[in-house]
C-alpha positions in Angstrom: 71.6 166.8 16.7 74.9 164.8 16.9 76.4 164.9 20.4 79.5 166.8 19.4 77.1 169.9 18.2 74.4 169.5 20.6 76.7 169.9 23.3 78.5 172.4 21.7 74.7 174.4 21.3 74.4 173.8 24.8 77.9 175.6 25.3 77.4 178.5 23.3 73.8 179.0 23.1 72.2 180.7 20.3 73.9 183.9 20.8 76.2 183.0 17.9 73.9 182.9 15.5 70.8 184.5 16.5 70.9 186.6 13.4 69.7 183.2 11.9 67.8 181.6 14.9 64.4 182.9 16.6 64.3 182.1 20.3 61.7 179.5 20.9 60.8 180.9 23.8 59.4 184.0 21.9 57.2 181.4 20.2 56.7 180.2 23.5 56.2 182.3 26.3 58.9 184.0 28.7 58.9 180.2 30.5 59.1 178.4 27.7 62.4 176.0 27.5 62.7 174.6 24.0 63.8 170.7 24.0 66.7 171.8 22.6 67.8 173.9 25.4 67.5 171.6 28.0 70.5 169.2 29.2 70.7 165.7 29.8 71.3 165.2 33.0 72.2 161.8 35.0 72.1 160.9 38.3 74.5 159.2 40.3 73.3 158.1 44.0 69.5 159.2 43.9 68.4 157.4 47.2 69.2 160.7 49.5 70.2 163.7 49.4 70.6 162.8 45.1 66.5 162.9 45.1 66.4 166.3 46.0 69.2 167.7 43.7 67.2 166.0 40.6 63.9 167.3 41.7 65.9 170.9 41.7 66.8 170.1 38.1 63.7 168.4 36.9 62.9 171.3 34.6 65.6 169.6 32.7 66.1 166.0 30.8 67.0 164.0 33.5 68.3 160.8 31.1 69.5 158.0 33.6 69.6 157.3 36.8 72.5 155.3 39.0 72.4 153.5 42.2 73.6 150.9 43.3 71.0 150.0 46.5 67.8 149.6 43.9 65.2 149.6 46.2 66.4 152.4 48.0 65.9 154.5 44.5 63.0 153.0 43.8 61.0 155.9 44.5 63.1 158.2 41.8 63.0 155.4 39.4 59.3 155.4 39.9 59.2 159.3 39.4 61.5 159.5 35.9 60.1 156.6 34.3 61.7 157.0 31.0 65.2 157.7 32.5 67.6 154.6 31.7 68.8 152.6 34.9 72.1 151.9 36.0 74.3 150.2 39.3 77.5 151.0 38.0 78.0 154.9 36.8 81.2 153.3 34.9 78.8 151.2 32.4 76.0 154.5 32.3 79.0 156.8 31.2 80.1 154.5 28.5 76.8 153.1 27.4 74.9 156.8 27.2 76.9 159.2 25.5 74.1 162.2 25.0 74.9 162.8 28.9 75.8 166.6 29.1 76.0 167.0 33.4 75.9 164.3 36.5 74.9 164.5 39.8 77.0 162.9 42.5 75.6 162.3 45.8 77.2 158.7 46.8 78.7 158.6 50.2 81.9 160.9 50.5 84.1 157.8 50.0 82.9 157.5 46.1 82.6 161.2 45.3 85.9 161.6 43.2 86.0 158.5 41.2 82.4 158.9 40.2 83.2 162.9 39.2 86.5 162.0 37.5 84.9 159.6 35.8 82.2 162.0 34.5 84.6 165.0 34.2 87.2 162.3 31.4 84.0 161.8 29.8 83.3 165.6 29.2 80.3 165.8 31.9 79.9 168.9 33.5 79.4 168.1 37.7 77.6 168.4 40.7 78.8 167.0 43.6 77.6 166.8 47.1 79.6 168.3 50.1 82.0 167.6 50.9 83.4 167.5 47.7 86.0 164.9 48.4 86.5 162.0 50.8 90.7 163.1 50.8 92.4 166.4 50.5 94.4 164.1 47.3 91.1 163.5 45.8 90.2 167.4 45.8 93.3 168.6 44.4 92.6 166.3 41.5 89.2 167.1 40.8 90.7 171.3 40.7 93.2 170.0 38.0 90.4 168.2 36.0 88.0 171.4 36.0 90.6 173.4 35.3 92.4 171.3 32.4 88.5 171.1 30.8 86.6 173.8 31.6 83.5 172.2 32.7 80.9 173.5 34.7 81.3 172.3 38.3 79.6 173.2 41.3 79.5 171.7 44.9 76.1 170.7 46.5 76.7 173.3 49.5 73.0 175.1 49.3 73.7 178.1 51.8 76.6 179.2 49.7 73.7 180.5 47.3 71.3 182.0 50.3 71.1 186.0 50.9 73.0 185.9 54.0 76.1 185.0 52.9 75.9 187.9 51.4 74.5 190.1 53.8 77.3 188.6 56.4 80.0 189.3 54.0 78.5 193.3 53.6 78.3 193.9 57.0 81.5 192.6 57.9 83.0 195.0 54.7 81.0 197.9 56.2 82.8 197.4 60.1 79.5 196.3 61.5 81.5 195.0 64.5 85.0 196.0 63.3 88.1 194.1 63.1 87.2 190.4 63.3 89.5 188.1 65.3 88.3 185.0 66.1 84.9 182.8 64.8 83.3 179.9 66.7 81.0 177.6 64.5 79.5 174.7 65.6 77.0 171.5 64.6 75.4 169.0 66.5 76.1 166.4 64.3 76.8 163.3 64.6 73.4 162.1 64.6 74.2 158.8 63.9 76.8 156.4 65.8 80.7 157.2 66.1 83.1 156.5 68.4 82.3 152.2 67.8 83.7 148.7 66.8 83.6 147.5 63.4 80.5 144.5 63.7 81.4 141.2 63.6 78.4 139.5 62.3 77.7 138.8 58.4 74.3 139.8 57.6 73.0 138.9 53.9 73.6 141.9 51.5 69.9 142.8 50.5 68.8 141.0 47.6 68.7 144.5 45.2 72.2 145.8 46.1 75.6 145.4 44.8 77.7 145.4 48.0 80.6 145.0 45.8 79.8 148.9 44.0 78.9 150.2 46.8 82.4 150.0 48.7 83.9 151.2 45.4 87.4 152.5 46.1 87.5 151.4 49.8 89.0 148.1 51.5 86.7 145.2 51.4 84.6 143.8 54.3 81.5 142.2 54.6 78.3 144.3 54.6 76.5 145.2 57.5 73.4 148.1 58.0 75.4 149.8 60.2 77.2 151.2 56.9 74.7 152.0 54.9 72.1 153.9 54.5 73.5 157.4 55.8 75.3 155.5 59.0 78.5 155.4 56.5 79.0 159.1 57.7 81.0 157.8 61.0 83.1 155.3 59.7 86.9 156.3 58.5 86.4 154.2 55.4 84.0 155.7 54.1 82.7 159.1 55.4 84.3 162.3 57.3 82.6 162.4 60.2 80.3 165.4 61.7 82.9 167.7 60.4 82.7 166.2 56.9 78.9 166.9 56.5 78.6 170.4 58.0 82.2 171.9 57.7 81.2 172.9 54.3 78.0 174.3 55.3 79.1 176.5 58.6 82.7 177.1 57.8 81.3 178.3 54.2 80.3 181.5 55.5 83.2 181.9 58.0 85.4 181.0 54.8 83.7 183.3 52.2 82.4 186.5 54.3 86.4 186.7 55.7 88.3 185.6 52.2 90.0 183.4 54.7 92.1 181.0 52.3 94.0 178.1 53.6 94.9 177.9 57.1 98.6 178.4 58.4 97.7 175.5 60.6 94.7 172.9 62.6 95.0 171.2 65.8 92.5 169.2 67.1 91.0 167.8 70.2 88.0 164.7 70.6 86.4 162.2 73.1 88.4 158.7 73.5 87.6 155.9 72.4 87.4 153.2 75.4 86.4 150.0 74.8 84.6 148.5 77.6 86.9 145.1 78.0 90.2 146.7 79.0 89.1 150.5 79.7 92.5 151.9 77.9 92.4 154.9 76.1 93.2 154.1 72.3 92.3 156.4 69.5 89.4 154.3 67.1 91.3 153.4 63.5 87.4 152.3 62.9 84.9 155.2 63.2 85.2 159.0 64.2 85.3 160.3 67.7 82.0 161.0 69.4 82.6 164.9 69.7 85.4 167.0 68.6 87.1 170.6 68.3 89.3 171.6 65.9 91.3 174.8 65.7 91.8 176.7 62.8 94.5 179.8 62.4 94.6 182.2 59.5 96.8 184.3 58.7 96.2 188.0 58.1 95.2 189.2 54.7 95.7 192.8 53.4 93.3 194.7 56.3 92.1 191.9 57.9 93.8 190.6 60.8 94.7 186.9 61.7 91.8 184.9 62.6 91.2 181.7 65.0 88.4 179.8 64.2 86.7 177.1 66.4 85.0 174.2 65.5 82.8 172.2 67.9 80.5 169.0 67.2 78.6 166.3 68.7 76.8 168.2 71.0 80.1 170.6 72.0 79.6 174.1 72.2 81.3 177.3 72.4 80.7 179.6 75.2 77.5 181.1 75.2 78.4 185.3 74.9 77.1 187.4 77.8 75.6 189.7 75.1 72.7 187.0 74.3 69.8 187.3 75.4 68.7 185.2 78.4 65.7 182.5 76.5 67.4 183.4 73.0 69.0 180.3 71.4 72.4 180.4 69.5 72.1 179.2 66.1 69.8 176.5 64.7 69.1 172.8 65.1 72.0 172.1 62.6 74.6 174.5 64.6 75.8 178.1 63.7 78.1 180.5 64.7 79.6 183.5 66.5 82.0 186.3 64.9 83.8 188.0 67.7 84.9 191.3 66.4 86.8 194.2 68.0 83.1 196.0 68.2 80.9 193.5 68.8 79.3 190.2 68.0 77.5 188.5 64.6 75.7 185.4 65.4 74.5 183.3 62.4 72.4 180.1 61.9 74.1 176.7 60.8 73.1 177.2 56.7 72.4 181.0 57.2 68.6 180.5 56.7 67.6 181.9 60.0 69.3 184.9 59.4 72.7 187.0 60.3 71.7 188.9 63.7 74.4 191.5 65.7 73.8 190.4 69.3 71.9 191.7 72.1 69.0 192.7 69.4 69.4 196.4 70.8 72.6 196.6 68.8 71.1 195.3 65.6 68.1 197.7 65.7 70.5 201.0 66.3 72.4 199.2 63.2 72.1 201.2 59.6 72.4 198.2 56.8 74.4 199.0 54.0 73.6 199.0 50.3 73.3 196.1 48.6 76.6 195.6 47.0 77.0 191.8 46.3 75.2 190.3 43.4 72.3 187.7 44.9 72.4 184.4 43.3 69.8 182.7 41.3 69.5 179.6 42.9 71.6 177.1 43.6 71.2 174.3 41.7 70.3 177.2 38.9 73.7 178.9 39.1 74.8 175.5 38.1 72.7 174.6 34.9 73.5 178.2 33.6 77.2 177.3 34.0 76.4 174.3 32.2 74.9 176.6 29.2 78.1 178.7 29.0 77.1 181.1 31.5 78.8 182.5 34.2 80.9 180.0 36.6 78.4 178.9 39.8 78.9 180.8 43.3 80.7 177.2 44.7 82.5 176.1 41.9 85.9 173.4 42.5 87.8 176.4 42.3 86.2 178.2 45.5 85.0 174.7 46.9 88.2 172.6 46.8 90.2 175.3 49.5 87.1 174.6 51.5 87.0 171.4 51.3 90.4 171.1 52.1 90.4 173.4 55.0 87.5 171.3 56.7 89.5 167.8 55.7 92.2 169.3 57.3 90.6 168.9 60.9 89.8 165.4 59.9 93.8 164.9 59.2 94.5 166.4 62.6 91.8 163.9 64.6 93.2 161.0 63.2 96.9 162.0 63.6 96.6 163.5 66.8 99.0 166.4 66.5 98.8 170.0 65.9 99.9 170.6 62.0 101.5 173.3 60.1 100.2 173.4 56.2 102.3 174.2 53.6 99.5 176.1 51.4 102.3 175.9 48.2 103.1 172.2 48.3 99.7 171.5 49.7 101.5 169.0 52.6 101.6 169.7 56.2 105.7 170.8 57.1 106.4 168.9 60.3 104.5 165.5 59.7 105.0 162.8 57.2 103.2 160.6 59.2 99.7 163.0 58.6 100.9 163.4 55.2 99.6 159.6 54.8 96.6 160.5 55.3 95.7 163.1 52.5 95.2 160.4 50.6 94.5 156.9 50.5 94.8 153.7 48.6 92.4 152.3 46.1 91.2 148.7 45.4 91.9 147.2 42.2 90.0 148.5 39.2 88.9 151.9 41.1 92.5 154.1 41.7 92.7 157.3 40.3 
């Protein structure tokens, strides 16, 4: 097949003319996948969280493979031998044209020029959380999904668990009534913040492409404490603790309360004090050590308004009265608590370790409605079925970009240090230009938008 009617098969499957086509997998066997069916799938940043999303998709063609830290992705090289290898997605996209999807999981800073990219080249995408380095960037990957109606999901894994949808049921069915306010919180950072940019010059390793690597952002030197995963804390490149698990916690907060975009975010952190002059500046170099960030919704049809906390690096709400003494709240990666007008809901940080009414008493006497939400398929599943015409994935750009916006937002607040008021029409805050600067940012030379 051509690539204009493979991928067209791939789009429509053989529903259109199975009066002339017998399913292979009737041939087969009911797990059969016929060449034919399967996409081509890239990868683009395989050394992390990247190896994981391909080995969720390795039932089908995975084609190429793009990093730009080669002995970092040796190991997936090493496991798709016959996939083609790349360092710059730019020269995979134009060099291999049978590509039908791409997997992004670069650090946040590269996420939209690498899904752009793919989307202008008629890709369908998945993209790591959180979607977007800047509230900009997600607004223009919307536009792009919307203008070519690819398939598009973000990597947030819990958004496809059981949970969510139990949380979202019980909430429906006035488990604990009217719910007001929601504290969620994550331990994260794990890795440094609140620190100087080096000054020494270390060699780049001998298999890397320093130059790719930093993509859109300003230039400097290289240094390990950018890269692997240490990227996270630094404002150039990643969003912080509330970058990596907003979209995880907040996901459930966001979906089981159809929240939308908030009315407006305020946030508080640590200081940065360096240890020469002990003045208190706010760090233009990496993300506070701890924050909280608060959120306020505005009421929606029933619903009343709701204030939702966020606390990270090691901050924590207050722990309820109602848990048990011994009992811990949430999970190694954080959680949270849904304060309603008859009681509490505590979850776990992905909602994996489950969705509990607290004290236990209360979710023993409680009588579970019906199942009344479709459960999903799988994740990464949802995604290739999208990619085959099917139905659109549970966190496609359009329910993932308001999410991702709403936890950037926090991000906008930290760095600008006021409370902010969003105008959810214009998509700008209303009473500051000066944190309107920072929903997005400017490119180096060859890499802008």
């Amino acid at each position: 097949m051509n690539q204009v009617s493979r991928r067209h098969f791939i789009k429509s499957g053989a529903a259109a003319a199975g009066f002339m086509i017998v399913p292979r997998h009737v041939l087969g066997g009911a797990d059969y996948t016929a060449p034919s069916d399967k996409l081509n799938i890239a990868g683009i940043g395989i050394g992390g969280m990247g190896a994981s999303d391909l080995e969720n998709l390795a039932g089908e063609n995975i084609v190429a493979l793009c990093d730009v830290d080669w002995d970092l992705a040796e190991p997936v090289f090493k496991k798709y031998p016959q996939a083609k290898r790349y360092k710059d997605f730019r020269v995979m996209l134009e060099k291999e044209k049978e590509i039908d999807a791409v997997t992004i999981a670069t650090p946040d800073h590269t996420h939209a020029v690498a899904a752009l990219a793919a989307m202008r080249c008629g890709k369908h995408v998945y993209v790591q959380k959180p979607l977007t380095y800047s509230i900009h960037e997600a607004q223009l990957l919307l536009q792009e999904a919307r203008r070519t109606g690819l398939a598009t999901q973000m990597g947030n894994q819990g958004h496809a668990m059981k949970e969510m949808r139990l949380l979202k049921e019980w909430l429906a069915d006035g488990a604990i009534g009217p719910v007001r306010e929601v504290h969620a919180w994550t331990p994260h950072p794990v890795w440094p913040q609140d620190v100087n940019r080096p000054r020494e010059t270390p060699p780049v390793p001998k298999n890397m492409d320093w130059d790719l690597w930093l993509g859109p952002a300003p230039g400097r030197p290289y240094h390990p404490c950018y890269h692997p995963v240490v990227w996270r804390g630094w404002w150039d490149f990643g969003t912080g603790g509330l970058g990596d698990m907003g979209c995880h916690i907040l996901d459930h907060v966001v979906y089981a309360l159809d929240l939308g975009y908030p009315t407006s975010v305020e946030a508080q952190s640590s200081i940065f004090v360096p240890y020469v002059t002990w003045d208190k500046v706010r760090n233009t170099e990496s993300y506070p050590r701890g924050s909280i960030v608060y959120y306020h919704f505005p009421a929606k049809g029933e619903r009343p308004p709701v204030r939702v906390v966020w606390y990270d690096g090691g901050l924590m709400p207050e722990r309820p009265e109602e848990l048990e003494p011994g009992r811990r709240m949430g999970d190694t990666y954080g959680g949270a608590l849904y304060f309603g007008d008859k009681g509490i809901i505590m979850t776990g940080s992905h909602g994996a370790n489950g969705v509990r009414i607290i004290p236990e008493t209360k979710m023993r006497d409680y009588r579970q409605p019906a199942e009344s939400i479709p459960r999903s398929v799988g994740h990464h599943l949802e995604w290739i079925q999208a990619c085959k015409g099917g139905a659109a994935a549970g966190s496609n750009f359009e329910y993932a970009v308001p999410l991702t916006i709403t936890t950037l937002m926090g991000n906008v607040s930290l760095r600008n240090g006021e409370k902010l008021y969003w105008d959810a029409d214009k998509m700008r805050f209303s009473n500051s230009e000066s944190a309107n600067q920072f929903l997005q940012r400017e490119y180096r030379t060859g890499w802008a938008l």
